[in-house]
SEZA-715402 format. One record per residue (C-alpha): z, x, y. Coordinates in steps of 0.5 Angstrom, whole numbers. Layout:
! residues N
<node><up>Z</up><east>X</east><north>Y</north></node>
...
***
This chain:
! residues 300
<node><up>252</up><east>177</east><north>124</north></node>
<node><up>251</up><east>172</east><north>130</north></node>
<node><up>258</up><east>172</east><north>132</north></node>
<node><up>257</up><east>180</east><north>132</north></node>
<node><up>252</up><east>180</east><north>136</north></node>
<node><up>254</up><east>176</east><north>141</north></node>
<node><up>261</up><east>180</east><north>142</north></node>
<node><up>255</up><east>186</east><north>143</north></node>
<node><up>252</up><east>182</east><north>149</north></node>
<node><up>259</up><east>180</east><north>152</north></node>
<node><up>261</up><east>188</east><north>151</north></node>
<node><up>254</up><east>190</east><north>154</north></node>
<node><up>255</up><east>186</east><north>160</north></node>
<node><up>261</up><east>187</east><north>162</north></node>
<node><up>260</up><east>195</east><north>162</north></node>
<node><up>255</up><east>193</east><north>168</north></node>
<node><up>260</up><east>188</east><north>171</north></node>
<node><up>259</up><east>180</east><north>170</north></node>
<node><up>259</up><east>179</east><north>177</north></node>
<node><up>254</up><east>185</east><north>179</north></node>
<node><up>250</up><east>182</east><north>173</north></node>
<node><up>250</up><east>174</east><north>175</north></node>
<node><up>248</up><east>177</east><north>183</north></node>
<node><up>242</up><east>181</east><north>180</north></node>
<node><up>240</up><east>175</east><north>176</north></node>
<node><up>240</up><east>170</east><north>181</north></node>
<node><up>235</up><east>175</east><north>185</north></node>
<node><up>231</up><east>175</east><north>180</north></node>
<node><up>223</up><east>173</east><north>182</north></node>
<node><up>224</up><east>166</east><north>178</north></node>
<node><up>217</up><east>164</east><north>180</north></node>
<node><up>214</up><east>170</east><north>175</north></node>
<node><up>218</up><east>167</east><north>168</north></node>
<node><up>212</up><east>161</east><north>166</north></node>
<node><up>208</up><east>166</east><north>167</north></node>
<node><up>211</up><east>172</east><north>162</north></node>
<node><up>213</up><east>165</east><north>158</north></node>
<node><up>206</up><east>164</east><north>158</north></node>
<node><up>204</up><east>172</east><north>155</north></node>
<node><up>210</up><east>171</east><north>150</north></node>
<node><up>207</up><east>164</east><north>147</north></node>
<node><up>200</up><east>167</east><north>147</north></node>
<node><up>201</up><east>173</east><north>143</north></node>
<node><up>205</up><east>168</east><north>139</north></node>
<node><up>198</up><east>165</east><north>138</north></node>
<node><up>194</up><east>171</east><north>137</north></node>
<node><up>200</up><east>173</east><north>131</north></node>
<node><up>199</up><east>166</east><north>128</north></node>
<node><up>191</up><east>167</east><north>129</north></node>
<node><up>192</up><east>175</east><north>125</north></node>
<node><up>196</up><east>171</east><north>119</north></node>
<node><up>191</up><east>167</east><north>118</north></node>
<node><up>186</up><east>171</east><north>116</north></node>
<node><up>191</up><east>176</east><north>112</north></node>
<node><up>191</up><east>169</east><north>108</north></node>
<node><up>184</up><east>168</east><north>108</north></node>
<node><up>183</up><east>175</east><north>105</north></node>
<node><up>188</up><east>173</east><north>99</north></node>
<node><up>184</up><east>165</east><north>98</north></node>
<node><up>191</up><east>162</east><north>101</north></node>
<node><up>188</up><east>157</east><north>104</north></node>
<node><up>192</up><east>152</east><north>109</north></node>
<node><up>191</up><east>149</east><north>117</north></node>
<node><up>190</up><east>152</east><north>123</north></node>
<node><up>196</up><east>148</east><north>126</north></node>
<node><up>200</up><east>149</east><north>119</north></node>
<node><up>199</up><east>157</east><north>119</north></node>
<node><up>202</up><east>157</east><north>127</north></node>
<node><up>207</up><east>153</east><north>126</north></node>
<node><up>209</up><east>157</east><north>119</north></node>
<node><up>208</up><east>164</east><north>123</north></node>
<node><up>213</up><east>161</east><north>128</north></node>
<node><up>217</up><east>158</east><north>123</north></node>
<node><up>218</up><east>165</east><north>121</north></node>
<node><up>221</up><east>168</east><north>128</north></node>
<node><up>227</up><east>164</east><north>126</north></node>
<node><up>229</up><east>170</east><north>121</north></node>
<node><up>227</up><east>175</east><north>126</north></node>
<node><up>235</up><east>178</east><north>128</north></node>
<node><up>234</up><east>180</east><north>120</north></node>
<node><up>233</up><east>188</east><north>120</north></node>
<node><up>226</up><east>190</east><north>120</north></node>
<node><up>224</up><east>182</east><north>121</north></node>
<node><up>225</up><east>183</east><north>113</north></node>
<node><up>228</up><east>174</east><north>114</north></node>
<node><up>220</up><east>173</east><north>115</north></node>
<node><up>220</up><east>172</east><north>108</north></node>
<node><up>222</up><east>165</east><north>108</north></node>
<node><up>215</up><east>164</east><north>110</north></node>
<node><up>213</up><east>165</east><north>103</north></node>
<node><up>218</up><east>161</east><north>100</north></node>
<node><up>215</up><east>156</east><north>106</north></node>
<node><up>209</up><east>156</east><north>102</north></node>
<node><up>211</up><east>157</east><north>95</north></node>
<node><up>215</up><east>150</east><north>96</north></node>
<node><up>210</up><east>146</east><north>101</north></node>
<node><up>204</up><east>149</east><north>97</north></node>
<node><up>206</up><east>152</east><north>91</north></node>
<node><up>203</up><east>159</east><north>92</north></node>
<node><up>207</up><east>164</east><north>87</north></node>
<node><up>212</up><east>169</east><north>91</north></node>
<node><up>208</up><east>174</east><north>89</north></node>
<node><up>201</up><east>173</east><north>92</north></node>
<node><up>204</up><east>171</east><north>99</north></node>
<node><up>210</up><east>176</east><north>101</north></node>
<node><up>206</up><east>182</east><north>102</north></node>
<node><up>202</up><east>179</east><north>107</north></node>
<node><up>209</up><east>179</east><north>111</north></node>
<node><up>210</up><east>187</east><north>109</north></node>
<node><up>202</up><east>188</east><north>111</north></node>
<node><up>204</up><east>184</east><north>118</north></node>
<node><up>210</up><east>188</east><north>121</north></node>
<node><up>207</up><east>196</east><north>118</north></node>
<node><up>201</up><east>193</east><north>124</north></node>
<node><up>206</up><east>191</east><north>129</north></node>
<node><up>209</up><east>197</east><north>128</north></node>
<node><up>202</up><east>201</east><north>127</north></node>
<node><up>201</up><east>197</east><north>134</north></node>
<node><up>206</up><east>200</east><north>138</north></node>
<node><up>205</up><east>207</east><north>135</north></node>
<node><up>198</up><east>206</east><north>138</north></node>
<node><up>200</up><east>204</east><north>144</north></node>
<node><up>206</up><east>210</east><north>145</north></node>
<node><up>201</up><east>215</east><north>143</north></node>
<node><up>196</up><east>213</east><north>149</north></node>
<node><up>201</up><east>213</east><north>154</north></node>
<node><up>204</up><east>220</east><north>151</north></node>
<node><up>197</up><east>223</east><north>152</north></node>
<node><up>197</up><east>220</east><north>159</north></node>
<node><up>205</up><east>222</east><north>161</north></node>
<node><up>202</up><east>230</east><north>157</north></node>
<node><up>209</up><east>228</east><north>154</north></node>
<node><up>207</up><east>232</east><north>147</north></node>
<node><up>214</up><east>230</east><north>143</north></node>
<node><up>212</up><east>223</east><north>144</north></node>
<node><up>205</up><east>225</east><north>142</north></node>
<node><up>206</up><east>229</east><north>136</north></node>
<node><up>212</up><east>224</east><north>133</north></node>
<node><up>206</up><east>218</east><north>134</north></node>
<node><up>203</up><east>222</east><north>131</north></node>
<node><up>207</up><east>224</east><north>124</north></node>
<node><up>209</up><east>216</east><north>125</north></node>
<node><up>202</up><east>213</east><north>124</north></node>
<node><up>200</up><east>219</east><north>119</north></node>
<node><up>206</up><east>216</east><north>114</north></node>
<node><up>203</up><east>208</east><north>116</north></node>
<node><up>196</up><east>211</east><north>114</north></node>
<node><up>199</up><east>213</east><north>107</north></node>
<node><up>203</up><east>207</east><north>106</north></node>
<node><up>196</up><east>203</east><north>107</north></node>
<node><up>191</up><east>208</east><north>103</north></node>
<node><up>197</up><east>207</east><north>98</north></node>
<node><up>194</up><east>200</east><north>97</north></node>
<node><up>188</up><east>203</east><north>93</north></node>
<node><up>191</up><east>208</east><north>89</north></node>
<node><up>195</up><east>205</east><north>84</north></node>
<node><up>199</up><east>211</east><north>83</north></node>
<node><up>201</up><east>213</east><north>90</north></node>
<node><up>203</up><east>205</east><north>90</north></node>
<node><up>208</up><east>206</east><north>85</north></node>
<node><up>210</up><east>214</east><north>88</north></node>
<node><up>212</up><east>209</east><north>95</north></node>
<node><up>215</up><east>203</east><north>90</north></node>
<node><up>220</up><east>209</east><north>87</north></node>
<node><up>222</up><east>210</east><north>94</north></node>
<node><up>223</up><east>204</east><north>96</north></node>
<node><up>227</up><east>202</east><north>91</north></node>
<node><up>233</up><east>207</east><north>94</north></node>
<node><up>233</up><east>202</east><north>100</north></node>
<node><up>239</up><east>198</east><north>99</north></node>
<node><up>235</up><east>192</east><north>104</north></node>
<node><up>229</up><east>193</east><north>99</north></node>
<node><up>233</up><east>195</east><north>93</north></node>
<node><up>232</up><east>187</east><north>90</north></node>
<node><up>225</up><east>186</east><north>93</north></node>
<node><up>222</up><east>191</east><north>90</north></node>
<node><up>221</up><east>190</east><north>83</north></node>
<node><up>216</up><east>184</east><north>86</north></node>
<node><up>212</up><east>190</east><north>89</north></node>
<node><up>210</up><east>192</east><north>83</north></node>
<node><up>207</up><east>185</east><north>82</north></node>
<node><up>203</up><east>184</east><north>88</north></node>
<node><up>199</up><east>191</east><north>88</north></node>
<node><up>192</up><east>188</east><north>88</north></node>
<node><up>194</up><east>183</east><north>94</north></node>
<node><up>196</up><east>189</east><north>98</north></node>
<node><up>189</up><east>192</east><north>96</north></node>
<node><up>186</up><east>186</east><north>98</north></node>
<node><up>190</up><east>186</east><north>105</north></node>
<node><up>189</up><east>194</east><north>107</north></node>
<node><up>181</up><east>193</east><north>106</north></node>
<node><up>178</up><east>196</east><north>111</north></node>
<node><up>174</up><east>190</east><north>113</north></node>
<node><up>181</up><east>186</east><north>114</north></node>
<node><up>185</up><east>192</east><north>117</north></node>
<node><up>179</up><east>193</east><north>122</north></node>
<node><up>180</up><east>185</east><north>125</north></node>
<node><up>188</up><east>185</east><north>124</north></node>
<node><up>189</up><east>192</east><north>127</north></node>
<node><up>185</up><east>190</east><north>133</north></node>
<node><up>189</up><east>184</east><north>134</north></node>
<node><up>195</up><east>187</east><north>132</north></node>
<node><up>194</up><east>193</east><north>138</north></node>
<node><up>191</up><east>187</east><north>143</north></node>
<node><up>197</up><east>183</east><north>142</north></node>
<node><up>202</up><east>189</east><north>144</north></node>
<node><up>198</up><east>190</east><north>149</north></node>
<node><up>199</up><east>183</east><north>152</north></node>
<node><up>207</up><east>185</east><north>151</north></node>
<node><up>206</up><east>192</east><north>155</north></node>
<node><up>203</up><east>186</east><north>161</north></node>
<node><up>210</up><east>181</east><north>160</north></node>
<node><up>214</up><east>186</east><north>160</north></node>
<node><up>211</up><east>190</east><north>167</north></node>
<node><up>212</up><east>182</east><north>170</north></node>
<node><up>219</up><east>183</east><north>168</north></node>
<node><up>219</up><east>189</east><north>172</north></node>
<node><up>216</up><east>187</east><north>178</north></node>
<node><up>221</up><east>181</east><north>177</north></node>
<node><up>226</up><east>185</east><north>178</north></node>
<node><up>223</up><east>189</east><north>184</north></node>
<node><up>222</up><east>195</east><north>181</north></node>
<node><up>216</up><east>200</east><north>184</north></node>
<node><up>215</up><east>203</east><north>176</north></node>
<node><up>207</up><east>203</east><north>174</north></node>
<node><up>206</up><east>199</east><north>167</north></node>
<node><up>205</up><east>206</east><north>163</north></node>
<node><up>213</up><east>208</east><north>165</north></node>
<node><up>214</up><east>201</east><north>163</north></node>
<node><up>211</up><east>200</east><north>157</north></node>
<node><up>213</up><east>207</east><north>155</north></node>
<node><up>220</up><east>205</east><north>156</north></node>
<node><up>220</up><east>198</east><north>152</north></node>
<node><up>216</up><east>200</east><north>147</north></node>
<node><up>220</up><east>207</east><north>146</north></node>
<node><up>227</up><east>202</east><north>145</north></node>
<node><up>223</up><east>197</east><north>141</north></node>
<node><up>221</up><east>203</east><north>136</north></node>
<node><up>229</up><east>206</east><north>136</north></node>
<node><up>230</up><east>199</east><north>134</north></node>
<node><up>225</up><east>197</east><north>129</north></node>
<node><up>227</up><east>205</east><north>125</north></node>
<node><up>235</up><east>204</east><north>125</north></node>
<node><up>234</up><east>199</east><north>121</north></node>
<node><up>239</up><east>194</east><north>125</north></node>
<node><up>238</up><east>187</east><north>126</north></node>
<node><up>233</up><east>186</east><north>131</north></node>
<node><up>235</up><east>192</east><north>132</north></node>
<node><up>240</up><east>190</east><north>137</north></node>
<node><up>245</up><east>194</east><north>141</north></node>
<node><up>240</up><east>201</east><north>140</north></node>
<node><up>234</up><east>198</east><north>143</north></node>
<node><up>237</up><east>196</east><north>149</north></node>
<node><up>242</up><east>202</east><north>150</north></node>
<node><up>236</up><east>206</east><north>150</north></node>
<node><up>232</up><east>202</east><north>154</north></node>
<node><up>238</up><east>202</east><north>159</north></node>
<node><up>239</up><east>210</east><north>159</north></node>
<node><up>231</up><east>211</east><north>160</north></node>
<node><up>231</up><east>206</east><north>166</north></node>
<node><up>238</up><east>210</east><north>168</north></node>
<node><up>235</up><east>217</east><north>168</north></node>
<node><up>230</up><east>214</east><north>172</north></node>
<node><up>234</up><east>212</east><north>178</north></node>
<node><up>235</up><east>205</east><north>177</north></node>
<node><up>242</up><east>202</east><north>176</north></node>
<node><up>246</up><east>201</east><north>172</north></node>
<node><up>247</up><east>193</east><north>174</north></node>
<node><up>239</up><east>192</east><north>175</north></node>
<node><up>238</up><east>196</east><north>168</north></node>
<node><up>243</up><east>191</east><north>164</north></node>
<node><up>240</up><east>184</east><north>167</north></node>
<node><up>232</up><east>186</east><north>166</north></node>
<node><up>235</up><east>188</east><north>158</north></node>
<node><up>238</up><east>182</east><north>158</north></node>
<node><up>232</up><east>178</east><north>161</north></node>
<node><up>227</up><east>182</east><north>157</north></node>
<node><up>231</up><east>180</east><north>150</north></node>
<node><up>232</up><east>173</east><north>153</north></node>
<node><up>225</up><east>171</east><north>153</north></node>
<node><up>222</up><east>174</east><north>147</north></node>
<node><up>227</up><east>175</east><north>141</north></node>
<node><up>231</up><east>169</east><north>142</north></node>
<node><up>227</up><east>165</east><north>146</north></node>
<node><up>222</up><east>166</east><north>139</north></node>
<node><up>228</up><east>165</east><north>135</north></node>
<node><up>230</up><east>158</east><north>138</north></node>
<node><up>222</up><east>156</east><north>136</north></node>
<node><up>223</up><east>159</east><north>129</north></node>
<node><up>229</up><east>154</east><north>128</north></node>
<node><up>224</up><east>148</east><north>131</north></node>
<node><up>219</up><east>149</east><north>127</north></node>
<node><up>223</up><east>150</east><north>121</north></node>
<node><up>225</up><east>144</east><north>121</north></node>
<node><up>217</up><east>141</east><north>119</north></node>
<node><up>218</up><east>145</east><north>113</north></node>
<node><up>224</up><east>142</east><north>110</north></node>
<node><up>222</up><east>135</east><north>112</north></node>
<node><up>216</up><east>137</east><north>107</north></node>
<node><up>215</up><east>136</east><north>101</north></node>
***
């Protein structure tokens, strides 16, 4: 799968020129990159602060440090579709602290429907913003499905209507069974007291991603207002996340590409900032994850 991906990176760039991409790299504001490092890491922290109150809802009980460095541990399996390889946390937990798969898992499921949640939020607003009522109504449709599937973690019936589908999902198909374990810890993770905490952390960390991103842009030189930047990474990102695809690469960053296109930007510019953006956040991250993996299988 990396071997593919990497093929993808080296078609991807050499279809905007090698040489026009390392000209328009190197004039870049290098002086903005620990800055957006730094909104990159903080909302790591932010993520990590929200895991550890899903696990305090469910009486998993482990330190602040551990649940930082087991959340990143995660960002290892992140090139997974759907971040579905974030899994491997609770395996983590289940070897170093011996809680059952079952009771842990769903907070994982319960993380990416918010983070998804998050960006559903943040694009209706810009919709609305834009008067772009397409953009509107599919935010719209989107977050009424995230409703249901949240609302399914107290009726039983609705819960086992949406296993059924998922068990059709050939990436879900040999999860599933569990599921149906694990429906009493996915009610205690979609109470209304818990979601409130973690929707709004989940929405203020996407909102800190919409800042990184706006400094990429400025980086770049590029006169756009953080709305239009906003609207165009997390547009991609949500092409990427439904698709299903690995990190969703290849279409997050062709679409992201093709928005800044139509507005004028140029092709070259396009591919480095793309390039750039997916540097510091998925596999700057997935670097991390593999160091911080390596704590969990030194313990025993």
């Amino acid at each position: 799968m990396l071997f593919g991906i990497l093929i993808f990176y080296v078609i991807f760039i050499a279809y905007s020129d090698f040489q026009e991409f390392s000209v328009n790299i190197s004039q870049f504001e290098f002086s903005y990159l620990p800055i957006i490092l730094a909104f990159v890491l903080f909302g790591v922290t932010i993520r990590s602060i929200r895991q550890q109150l899903l696990y305090k809802q469910i009486e998993v009980s482990i330190s602040f440090k551990t649940g930082i460095l087991l959340y990143i541990s995660g960002l290892s399996m992140i090139v997974t579709p759907g971040g579905s390889g974030e899994l491997i946390k609770s395996y983590y937990l289940k070897k170093n602290f011996g809680y059952p798969l079952a009771k842990t898992f769903p907070t994982v499921i319960v993380e990416r429907l918010q983070d998804l949640a998050g960006i559903s939020v943040i694009l209706l607003i810009v919709g609305v913003l834009l008067e772009n009522y397409n953009v509107i109504l599919l935010m719209l449709l989107l977050l009424s499905t995230l409703s249901l599937i949240f609302v399914s973690g107290k009726k039983e019936k609705l819960f086992n209507f949406l296993l059924h589908i998922l068990k059709k999902i050939p990436i879900l198909k040999k999860q599933a069974p569990s599921f149906s374990e694990s429906y009493q810890v996915f009610g205690e993770l979609t109470s209304s007291k818990i979601m409130t905490k973690t929707l709004s952390l989940s929405f203020f960390v996407w909102m800190t991603d919409a800042i990184m991103i706006y400094l990429i842009f400025m980086g770049f030189n590029l006169n756009f207002d953080i709305i239009f930047s906003t609207f165009s990474m997390y547009g991609s990102l949500l092409l990427g996340v439904l698709t299903m695809v690995p990190a969703g690469v290849g279409v997050t960053e062709v679409s992201f590409v093709e928005i800044l296109r139509s507005e004028g930007v140029d092709i070259g510019i396009s591919t480095s900032l793309v390039i750039l953006f997916r540097l510091v956040t998925i596999w700057f991250l997935t670097v991390l994850g593999f160091c911080a993996t390596r704590y969990f299988l030194k313990s025993n």
